[in-house]
C-alpha positions in Angstrom: 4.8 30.3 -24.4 3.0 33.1 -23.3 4.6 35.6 -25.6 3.9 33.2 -28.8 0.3 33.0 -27.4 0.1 36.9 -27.4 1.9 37.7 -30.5 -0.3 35.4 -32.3 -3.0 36.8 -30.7 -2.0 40.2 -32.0 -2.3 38.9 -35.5 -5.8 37.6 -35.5 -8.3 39.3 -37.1 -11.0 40.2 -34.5 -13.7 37.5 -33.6 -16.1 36.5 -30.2 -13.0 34.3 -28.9 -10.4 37.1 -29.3 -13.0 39.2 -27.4 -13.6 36.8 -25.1 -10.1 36.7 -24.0 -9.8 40.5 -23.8 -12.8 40.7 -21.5 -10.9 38.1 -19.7 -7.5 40.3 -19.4 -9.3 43.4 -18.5 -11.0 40.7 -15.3 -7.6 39.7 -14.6 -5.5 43.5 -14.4 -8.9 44.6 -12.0 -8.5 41.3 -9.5 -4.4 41.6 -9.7 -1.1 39.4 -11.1 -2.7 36.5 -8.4 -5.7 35.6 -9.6 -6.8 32.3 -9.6 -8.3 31.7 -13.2 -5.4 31.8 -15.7 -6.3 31.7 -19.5 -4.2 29.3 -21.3 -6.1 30.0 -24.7 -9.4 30.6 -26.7 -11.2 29.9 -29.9 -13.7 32.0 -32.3 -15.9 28.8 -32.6 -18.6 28.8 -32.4 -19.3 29.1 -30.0 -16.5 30.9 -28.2 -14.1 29.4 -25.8 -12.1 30.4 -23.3 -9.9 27.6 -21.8 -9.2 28.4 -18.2 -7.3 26.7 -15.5 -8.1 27.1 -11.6 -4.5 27.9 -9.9 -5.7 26.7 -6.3 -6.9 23.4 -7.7 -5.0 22.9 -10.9 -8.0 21.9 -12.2 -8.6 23.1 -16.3 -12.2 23.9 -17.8 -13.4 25.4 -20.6 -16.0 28.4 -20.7 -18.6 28.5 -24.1 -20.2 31.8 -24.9 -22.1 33.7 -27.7 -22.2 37.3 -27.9 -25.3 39.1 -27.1 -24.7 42.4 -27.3 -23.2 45.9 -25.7 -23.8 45.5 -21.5 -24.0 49.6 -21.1 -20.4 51.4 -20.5 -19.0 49.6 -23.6 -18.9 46.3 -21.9 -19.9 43.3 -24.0 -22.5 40.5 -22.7 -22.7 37.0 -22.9 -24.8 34.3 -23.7 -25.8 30.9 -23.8 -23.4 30.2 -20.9 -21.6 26.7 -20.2 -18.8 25.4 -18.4 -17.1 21.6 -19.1 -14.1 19.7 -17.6 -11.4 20.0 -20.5 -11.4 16.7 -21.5 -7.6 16.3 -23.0 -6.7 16.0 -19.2 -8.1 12.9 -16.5 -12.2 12.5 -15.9 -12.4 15.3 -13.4 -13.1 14.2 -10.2 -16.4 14.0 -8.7 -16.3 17.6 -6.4 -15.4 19.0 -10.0 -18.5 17.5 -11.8 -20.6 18.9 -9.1 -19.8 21.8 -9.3 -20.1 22.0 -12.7 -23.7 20.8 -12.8 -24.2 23.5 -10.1 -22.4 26.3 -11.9 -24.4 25.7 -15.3 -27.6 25.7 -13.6 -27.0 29.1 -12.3 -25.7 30.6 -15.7 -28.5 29.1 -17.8 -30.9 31.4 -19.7 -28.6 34.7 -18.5 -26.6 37.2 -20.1 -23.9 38.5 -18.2 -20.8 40.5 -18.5 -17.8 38.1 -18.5 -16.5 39.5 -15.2 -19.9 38.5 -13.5 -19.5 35.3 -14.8 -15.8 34.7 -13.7 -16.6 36.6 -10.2 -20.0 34.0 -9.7 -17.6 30.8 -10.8 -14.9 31.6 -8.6 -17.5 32.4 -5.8 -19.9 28.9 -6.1 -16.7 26.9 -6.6 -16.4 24.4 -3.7 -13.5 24.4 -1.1 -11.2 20.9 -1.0 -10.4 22.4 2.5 -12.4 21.0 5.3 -14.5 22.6 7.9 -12.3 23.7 10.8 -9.3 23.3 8.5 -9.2 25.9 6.1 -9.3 29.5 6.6 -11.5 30.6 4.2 -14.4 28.5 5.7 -16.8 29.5 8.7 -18.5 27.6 11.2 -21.9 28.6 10.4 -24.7 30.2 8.3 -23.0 33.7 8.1 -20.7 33.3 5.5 -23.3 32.2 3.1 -25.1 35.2 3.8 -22.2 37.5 3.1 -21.8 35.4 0.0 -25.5 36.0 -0.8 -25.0 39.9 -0.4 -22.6 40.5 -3.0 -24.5 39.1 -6.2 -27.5 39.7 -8.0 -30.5 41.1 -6.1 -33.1 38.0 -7.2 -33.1 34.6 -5.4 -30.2 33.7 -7.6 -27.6 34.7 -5.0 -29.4 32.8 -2.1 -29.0 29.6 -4.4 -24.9 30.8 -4.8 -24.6 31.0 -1.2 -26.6 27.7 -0.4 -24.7 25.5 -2.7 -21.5 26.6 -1.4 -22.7 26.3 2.6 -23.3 22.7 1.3 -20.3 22.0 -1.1 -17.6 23.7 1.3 -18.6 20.6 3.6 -18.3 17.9 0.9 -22.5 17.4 0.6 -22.9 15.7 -2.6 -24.3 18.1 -4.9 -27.0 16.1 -5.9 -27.7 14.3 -2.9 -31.2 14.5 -0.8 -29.4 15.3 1.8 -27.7 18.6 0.0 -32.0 19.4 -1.3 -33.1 19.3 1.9 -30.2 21.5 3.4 -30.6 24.0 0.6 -34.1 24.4 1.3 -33.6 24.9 4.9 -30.8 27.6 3.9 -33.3 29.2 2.0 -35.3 30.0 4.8 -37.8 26.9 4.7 -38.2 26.0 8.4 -37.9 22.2 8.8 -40.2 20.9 12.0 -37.6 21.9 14.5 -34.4 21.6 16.1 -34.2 17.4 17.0 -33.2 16.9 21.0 -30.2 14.1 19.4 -28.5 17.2 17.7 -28.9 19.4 21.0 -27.1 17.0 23.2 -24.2 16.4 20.8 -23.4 20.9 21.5 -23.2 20.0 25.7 -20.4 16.9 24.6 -16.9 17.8 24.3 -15.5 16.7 21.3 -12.9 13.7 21.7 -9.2 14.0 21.0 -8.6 14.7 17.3 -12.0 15.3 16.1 -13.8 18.4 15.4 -17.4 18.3 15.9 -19.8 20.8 14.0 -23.3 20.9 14.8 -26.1 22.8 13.8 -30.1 21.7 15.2 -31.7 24.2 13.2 -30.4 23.0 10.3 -30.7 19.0 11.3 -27.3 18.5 10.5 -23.7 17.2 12.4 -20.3 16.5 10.8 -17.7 15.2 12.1 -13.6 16.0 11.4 -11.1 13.5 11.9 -7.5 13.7 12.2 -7.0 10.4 10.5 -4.1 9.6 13.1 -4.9 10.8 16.2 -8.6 11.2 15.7 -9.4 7.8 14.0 -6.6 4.9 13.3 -3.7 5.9 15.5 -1.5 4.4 13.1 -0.3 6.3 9.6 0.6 2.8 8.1 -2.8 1.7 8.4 -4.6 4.5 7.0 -2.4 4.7 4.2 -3.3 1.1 3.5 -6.7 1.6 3.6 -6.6 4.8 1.2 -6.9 7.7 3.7 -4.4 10.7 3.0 -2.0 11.3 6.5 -2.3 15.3 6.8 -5.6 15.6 5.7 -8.9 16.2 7.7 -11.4 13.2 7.1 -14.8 14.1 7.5 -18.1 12.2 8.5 -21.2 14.1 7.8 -25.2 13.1 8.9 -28.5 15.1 7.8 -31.3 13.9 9.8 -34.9 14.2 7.5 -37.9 15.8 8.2 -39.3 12.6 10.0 -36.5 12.6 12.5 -36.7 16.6 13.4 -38.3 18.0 16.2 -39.2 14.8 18.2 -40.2 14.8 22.1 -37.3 12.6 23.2 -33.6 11.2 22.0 -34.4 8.3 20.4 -38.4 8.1 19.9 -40.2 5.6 17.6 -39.8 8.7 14.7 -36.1 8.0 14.4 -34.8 5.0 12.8 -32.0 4.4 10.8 -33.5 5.7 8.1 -34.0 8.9 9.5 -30.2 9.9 8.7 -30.8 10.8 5.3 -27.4 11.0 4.5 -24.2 9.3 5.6 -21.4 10.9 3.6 -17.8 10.5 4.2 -15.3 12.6 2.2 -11.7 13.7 2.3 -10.5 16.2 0.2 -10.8 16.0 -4.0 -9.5 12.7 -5.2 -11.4 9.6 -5.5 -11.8 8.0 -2.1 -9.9 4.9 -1.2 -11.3 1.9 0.5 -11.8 3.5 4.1 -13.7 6.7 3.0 -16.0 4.6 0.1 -16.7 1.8 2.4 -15.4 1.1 5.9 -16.4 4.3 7.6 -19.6 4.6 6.2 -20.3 0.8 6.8 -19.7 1.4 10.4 -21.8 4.5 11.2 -24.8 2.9 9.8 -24.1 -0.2 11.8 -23.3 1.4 15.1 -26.5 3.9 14.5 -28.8 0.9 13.5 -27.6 -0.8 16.7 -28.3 2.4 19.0 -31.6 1.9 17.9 -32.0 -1.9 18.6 -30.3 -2.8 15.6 -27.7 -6.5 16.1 -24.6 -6.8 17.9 -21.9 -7.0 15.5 -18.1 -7.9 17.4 -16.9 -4.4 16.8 -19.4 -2.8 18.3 -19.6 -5.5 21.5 -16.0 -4.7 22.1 -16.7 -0.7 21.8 -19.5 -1.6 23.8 -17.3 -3.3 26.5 -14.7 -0.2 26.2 -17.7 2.2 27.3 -17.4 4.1 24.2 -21.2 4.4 24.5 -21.3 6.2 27.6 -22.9 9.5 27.0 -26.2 7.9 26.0 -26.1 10.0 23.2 -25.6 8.2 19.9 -24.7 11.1 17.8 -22.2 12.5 20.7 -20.6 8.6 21.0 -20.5 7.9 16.8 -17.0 9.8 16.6 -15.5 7.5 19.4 -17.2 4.3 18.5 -15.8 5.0 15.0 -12.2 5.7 16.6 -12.0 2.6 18.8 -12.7 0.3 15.9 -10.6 2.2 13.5 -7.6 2.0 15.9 -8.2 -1.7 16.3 -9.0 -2.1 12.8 -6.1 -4.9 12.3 -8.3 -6.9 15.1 -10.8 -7.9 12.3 -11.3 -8.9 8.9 -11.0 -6.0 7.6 -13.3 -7.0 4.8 -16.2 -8.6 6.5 -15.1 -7.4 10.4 -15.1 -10.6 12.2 -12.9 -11.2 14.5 -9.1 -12.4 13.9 -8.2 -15.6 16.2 -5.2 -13.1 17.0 -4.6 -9.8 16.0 -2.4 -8.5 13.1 0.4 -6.6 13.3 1.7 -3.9 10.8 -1.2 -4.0 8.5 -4.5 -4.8 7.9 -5.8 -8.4 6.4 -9.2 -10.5 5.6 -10.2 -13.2 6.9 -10.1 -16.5 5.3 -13.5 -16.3 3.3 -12.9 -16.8 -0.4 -15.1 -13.2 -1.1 -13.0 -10.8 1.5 -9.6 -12.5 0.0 -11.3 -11.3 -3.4 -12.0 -8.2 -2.1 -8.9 -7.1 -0.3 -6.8 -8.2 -3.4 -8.8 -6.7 -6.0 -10.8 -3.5 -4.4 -9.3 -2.8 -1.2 -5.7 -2.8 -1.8 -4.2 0.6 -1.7 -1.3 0.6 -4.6 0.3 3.6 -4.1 0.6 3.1 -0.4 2.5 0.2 -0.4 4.9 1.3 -3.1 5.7 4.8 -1.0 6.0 2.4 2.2 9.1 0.5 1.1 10.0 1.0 -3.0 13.0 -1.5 -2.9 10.4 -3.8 -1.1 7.8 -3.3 -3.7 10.0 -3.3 -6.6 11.5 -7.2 -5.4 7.3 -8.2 -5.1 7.0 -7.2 -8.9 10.9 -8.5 -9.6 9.9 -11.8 -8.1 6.4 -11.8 -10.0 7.8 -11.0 -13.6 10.5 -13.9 -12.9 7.3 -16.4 -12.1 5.4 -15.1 -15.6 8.2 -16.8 -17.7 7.0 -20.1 -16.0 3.4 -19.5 -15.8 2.6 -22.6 -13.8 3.9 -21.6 -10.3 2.4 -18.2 -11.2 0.0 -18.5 -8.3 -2.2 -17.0 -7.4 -3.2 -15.3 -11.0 -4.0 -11.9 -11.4 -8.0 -12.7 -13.2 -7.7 -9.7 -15.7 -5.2 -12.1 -17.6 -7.0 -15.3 -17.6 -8.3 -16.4 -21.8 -11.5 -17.4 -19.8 -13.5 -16.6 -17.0 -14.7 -19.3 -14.5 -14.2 -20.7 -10.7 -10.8 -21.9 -9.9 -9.0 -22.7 -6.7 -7.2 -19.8 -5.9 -3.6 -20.8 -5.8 -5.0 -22.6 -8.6 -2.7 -26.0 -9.8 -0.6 -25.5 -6.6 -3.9 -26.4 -4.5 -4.0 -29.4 -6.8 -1.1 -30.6 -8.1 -1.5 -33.6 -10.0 0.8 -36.4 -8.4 2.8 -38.4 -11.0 6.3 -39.3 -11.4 6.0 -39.1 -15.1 6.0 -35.3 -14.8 9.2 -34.9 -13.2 11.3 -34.1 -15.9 8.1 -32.9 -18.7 8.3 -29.2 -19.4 5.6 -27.5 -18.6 2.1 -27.0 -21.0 2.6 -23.9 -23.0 -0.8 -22.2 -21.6 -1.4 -23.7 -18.5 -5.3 -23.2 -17.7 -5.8 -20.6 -20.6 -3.6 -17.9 -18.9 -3.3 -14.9 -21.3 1.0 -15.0 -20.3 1.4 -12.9 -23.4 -0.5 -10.2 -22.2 1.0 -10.5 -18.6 4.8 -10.4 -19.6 3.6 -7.2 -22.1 2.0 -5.8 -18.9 5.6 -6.2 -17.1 7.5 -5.0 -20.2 5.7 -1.5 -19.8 5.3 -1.5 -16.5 7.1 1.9 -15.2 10.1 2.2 -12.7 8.9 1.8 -9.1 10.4 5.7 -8.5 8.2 6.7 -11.1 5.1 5.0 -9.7 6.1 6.4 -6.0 6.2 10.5 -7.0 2.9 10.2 -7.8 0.6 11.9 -5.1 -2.5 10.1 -4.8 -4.0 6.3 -5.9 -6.4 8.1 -8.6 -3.1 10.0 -10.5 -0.8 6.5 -9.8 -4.0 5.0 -11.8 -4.1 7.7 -14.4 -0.2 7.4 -14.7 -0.2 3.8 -15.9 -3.3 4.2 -17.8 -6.4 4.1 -15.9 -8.9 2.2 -13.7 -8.8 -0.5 -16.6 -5.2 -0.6 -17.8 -3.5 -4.3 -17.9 -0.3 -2.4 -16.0 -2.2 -0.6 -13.2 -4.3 -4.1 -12.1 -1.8 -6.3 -12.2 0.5 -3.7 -9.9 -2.6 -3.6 -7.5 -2.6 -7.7 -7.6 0.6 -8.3 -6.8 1.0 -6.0 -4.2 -2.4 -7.2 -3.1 -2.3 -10.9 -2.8 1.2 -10.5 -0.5 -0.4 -11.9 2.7 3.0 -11.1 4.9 3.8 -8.0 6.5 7.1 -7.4 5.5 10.0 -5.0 6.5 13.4 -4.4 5.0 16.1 -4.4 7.6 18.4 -1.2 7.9 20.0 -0.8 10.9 22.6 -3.4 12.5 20.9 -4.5 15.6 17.4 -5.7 13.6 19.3 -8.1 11.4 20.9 -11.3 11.6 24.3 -12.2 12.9 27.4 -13.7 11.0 25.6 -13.1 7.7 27.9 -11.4 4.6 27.1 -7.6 4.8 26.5 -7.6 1.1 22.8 -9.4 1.6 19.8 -7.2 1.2 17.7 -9.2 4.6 13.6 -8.5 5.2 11.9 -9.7 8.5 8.1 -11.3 8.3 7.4 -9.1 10.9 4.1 -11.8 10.6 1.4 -14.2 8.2 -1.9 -14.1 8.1 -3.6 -14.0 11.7 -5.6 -17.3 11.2 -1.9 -19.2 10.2 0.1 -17.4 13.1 -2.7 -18.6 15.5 -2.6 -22.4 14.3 1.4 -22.2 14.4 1.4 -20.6 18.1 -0.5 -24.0 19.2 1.9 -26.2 17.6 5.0 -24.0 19.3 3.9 -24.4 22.1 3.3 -27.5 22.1 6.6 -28.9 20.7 8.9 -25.7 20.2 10.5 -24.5 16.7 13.8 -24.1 15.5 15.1 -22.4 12.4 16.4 -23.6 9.0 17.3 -22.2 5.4 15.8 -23.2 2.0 16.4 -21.8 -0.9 14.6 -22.2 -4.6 14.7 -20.7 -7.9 13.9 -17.3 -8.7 10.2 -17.8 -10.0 9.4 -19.8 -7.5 9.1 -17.2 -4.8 6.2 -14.7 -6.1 4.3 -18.7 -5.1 5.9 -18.5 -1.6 5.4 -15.8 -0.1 2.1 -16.1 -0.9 0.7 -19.4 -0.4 3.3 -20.8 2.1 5.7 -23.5 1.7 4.0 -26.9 0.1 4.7 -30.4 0.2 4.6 -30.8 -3.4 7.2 -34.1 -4.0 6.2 -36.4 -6.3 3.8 -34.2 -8.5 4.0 -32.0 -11.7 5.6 -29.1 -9.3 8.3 -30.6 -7.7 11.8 -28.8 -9.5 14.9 -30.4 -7.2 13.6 -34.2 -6.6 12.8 -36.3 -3.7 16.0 -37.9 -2.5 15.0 -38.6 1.4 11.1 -39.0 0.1 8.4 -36.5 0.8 8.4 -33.1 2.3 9.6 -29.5 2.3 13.6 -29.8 2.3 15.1 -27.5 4.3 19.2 -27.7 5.6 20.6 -26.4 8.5 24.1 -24.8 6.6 23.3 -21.8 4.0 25.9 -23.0 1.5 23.6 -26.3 1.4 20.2 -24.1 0.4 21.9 -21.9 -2.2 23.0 -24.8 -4.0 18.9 -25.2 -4.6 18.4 -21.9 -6.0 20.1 -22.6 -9.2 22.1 -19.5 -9.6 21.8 -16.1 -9.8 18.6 -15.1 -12.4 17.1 -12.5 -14.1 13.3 -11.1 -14.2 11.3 -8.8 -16.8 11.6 -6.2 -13.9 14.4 -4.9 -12.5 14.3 -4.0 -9.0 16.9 -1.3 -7.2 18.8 -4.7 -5.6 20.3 -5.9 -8.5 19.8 -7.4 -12.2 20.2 -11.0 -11.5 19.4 -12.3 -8.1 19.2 -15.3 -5.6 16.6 -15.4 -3.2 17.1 -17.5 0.6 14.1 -18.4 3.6 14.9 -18.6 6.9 12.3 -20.7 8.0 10.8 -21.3 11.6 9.5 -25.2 12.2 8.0 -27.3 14.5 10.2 -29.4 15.9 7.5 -32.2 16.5 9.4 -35.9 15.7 6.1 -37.2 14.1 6.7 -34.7 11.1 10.4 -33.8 11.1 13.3 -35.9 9.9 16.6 -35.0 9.8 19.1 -36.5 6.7 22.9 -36.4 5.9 24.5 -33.5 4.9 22.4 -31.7 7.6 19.1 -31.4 5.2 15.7 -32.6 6.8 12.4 -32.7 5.8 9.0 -31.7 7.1 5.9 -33.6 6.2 3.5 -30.9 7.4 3.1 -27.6 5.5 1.3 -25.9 8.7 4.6 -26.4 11.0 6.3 -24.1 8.5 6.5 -20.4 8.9 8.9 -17.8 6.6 10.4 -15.5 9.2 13.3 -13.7 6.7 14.2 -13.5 3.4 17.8 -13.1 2.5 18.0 -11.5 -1.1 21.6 -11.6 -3.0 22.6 -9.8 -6.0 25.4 -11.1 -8.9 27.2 -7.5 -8.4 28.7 -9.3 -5.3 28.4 -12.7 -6.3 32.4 -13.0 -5.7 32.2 -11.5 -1.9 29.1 -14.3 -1.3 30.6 -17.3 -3.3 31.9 -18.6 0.0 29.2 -17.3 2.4 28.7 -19.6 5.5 26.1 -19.4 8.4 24.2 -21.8 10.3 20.6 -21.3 11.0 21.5 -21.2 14.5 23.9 -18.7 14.8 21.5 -16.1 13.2 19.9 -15.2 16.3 16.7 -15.1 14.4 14.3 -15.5 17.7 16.1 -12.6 19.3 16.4 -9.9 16.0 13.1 -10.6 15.3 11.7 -9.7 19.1 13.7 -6.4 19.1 13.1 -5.2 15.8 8.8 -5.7 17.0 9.5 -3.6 19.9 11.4 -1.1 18.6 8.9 -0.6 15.4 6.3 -0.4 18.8 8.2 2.7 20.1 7.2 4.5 16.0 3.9 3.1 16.0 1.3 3.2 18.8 -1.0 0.8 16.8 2.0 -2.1 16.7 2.2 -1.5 20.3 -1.6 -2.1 20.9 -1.3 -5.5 19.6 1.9 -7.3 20.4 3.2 -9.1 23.8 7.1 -8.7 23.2 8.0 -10.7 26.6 7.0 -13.5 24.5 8.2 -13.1 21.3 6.6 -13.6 18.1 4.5 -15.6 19.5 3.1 -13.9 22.1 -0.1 -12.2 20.9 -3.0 -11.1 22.3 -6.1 -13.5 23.2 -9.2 -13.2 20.9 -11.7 -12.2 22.4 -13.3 -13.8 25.1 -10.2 -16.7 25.3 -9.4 -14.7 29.0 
């Protein structure tokens, strides 16, 4: 490509772009082969354009310029100056527009040679490493002033140099808080240094964390490692949109109002004094965590240090004397760390306090707006595909089979509903209407105005889940199945979203169960939502559980997994009948359960498992007479949906429908209780935060207390 680009070149007559790009060549032989602008073409206009892409970034933009005349030395000027995101790629993210405001601002109303343009580009562009992580980047005010030294000799260069002090430590460009450092860059003296900032230089930093500090300048910042300086657990901050590897960094600027006070925390600090609260990691759009959590909970713990309300988090850091320096700034990064490591404690939504804590993942509460929330803005796609893709790719197998039946598609993704408006939200499956007329009635070919053709179109293009896992970040996962508002990239998000069960596939022998064929692709519920778990531990131990199978059709699992097992006999959703009366039919023999499933079936999306598969529960129950009854043929029922818990899911696949068509077990040769104990302890051994919040000797039952039960 490049030698079509330069014999074409070569055959141009000459024109502003053509001497645009050779002003450009001669920049590139005098900085050497590894410069990090590479032309990828230009244009006569007008105006000129040189489209340029940034090797360290692999960000493109394009450079407009009019000629205006010789420079001195035969070296041409240039004019009327402006830089733009090329807009055939992705909107450029944020750092990038920032930069570009910045960069236009400086070239405005100048003529300069092209090589002081691309030298002053290159040198105002902002780092994506982070303070204390990248080599290029110093601790304090001295590399701005080396910066300012080697451009122009008017206040232009001071304003180079300031920006990128501010932009090198992710300072929105266009913030207060990046005005106010700029100015005190430039040499205008804010009140003085504020005693809070002092004391945070005679703290050691905590494990993991990176504190930078400068009084003068009124301003901290913070760098986690986002393992071992903030959640302790990789899974977590995946789930919650923060890159593993990466530095995360928490910055404050105190105003004016707050600098040069008499004591620590005097009447002329309030919260309010922090004029800025930014939280940033690296280039991309930030994921839950970065946008919301972490800033949510600085201003919360700083608003309490300075007699703001208890909120539980901050009682427990409280309790855990992760306020002991007496130093608010000095405890923020450990506050921040013993919350973010217990994060799975609390909604993570609203941050009240789970009944019991959560184990493998983070969850909301029950409140109707942090389900909304978690489902729809929290949920981390990309993370949950790279977790487990034959895991994610049976979620969307089993939801595309439950869009050819749209009424047990529940709960519904919104974007596909003909109409907007409230509705329960496992919608007819809250309410089923009871009738025995219904039993045998196909269903309505719209139920509740959902858009089904648009939802099976969305599955019909929906990408392989290897494709969706090379991507490397949410945003480009986003931008891959086309955009923030794409049909595809929502209803991905939902259904990986609205799975409430933390999930694990089971690889090695010892974690699965026993006397089962070897062909059988088996996943552990490692655990439900903390408010279920807790109401089923009270009934356990009360009257014990026991295990048992059930199977169902294909579509009817996406509804499972998600809201539970329902006593639905008698209404509009039943599908097998009610021989022995109403309940959840389970049976004790697997043969029994797969004769429920109806076959092997198909989906809109093929999973890695197989093309046509059958899906089994091994469910745990409470054994309590008043709601069990065992029938012939070793089925029984249960008349409560609470006493039911999904503890495995046994997937089969028609390529070994021959080694399976004779497949026996009984529930209680599994040894379900024990496999599902050892594979919790040993996933404790891998993940420090699992092991923070589980009580093996008991089981999966034995969970911490809330707080203040002992």
């Amino acid at each position: 490509l490049k030698r079509i680009w330069r014999a074409a070149a070569a055959m141009e007559p000459p024109g502003p772009g053509r001497d645009l790009a050779e002003d450009f060549e001669a920049w590139r032989r005098r900085c050497g082969s590894e410069a990090a602008l590479r032309l990828l073409g230009h244009d006569d206009g007008p105006p000129a354009r040189l489209s340029l892409e940034f090797r360290p970034h692999a960000s493109a933009v394009e450079l407009y310029a009019e000629p205006a005349g010789d420079g001195g030395g035969g070296a041409r000027r240039w004019t009327q100056l402006f830089l733009a995101a090329d807009d055939c790629g992705a909107e450029p993210a944020p750092w990038v527009e920032a930069w570009l405001v910045d960069a236009n601002t400086a070239l405005s109303d100048r003529a300069l040679k092209l090589d002081e343009v691309l030298d002053l580009v290159l040198r105002i562009q902002p780092s994506r490493g982070l303070v204390g992580h990248d080599g290029g980047d110093s601790h304090d005010g001295s590399d701005a002033a080396s910066h300012a030294s080697t451009v122009e000799h008017d206040d232009f260069g001071s304003s180079v140099a300031n920006f990128q002090w501010c932009a090198s430590r992710h300072i929105p460009a266009n913030s207060g808080a990046a005005e106010m450092l700029r100015d005190r860059l430039a040499g205008h003296a804010p009140p003085g240094p504020s005693p809070l900032l002092i004391g945070v230089l005679a703290v050691p930093a905590p494990p993991g964390v990176e504190v930078e500090c400068k009084p003068e300048l009124g301003f901290v910042q913070y760098s986690f490692d986002p393992v071992a300086g903030l959640f302790g657990s990789a899974a977590v901050a995946a789930q919650l949109g923060v890159a593993i590897g990466q530095p995360l960094v928490v910055m404050l600027v105190l105003t004016d109002a707050a600098l040069g006070g008499t004591c620590a925390l005097g009447p002329e600090v309030c919260v309010d004094s922090f004029g800025s609260i930014c939280v940033a990691q690296g280039a991309e759009a930030p994921g839950y965590a970065i946008s919301d959590l972490i800033p949510r909970l600085a201003r919360e713990y700083l608003a309490w240090c300075l007699q703001g309300p208890w909120t539980p988090w901050i009682r427990d850091a409280c309790q855990a004397g992760e306020a002991a320096t007496g130093n608010m700034l000095a405890d923020l990064p450990r506050a921040l760390a013993h919350v973010a490591r217990r994060i799975a404690e609390y909604c993570v939504v609203c941050l009240e306090r789970h009944p019991i804590a959560a184990i493998g993942r983070c969850y909301p509460c029950t409140e109707e707006l942090c389900v909304f929330r978690h489902e729809e803005l929290l949920m981390c796609a990309l993370a949950e595909i790279q977790r487990d893709t034959l895991l994610a790719g049976l979620h969307l197998t089993l939801a595309a089979a439950a869009a050819m039946d749209l009424v047990t598609f529940e709960p519904f993704p919104p974007h596909f509903l003909l109409r907007s408006g409230a509705r329960p939200r496992a919608g007819v499956v809250d309410r089923p209407a009871v009738t025995y007329e219904l039993m045998y009635r196909p269903p309505a070919p719209n139920p509740e105005d959902k858009n089904g053709d648009a939802l099976r179109d969305a599955f019909a293009r929906m990408p392989t889940v290897a494709e969706m896992a090379a991507r490397r970040s949410e945003a480009a996962l986003r931008e891959f199945l086309g955009g923030g508002d794409s049909a595809v990239y929502k209803l991905v998000q939902f259904v990986l979203g609205s799975n409430p069960l933390a999930i694990v596939r089971l690889v090695e022998e010892e974690h699965k169960l026993k006397n089962l064929p070897p062909a059988i692709s088996q996943f552990a519920v490692l655990q439900a939502t903390p408010s279920r778990e807790h109401a089923f531990k009270m009934r356990k131990e009360q009257f014990g559980s026991a295990f048992a199978f059930h199977g169902s059709p294909l579509g009817k699992w996406y509804s499972i997994i998600r809201n539970g097992l329902r006593v639905l006999s008698n209404t509009e959703l039943m599908v097998s009948g009610a021989v022995y009366g109403a309940g959840v039919y389970l049976a004790l023999e697997l043969e029994t359960s797969r004769l429920y499933c109806l076959g092997y079936a198909g989906s809109p999306f093929r999973c890695a498992i197989g093309e046509r598969l059958q899906v089994i529960g091994v469910i745990e129950f409470i054994t309590d007479p008043a709601v069990v009854r065992y029938h012939s043929q070793e089925i029984l029922t249960v008349f409560e949906s609470n006493d039911i818990m999904l503890r495995y899911l046994l997937v089969f696949h028609d390529s070994s429908a021959k080694a399976n068509a004779h497949a026996r077990a009984r529930a209680e040769s599994l040894g379900a209780m024990e496999s599902l104990a050892k594979l919790r302890q040993d996933m404790s051994r891998c993940d420090p935060g699992v092991r923070e919040r589980a009580d093996w000797a008991h089981g999966f039952g034995g969970l911490p207390p809330a707080h203040g039960e002992g």
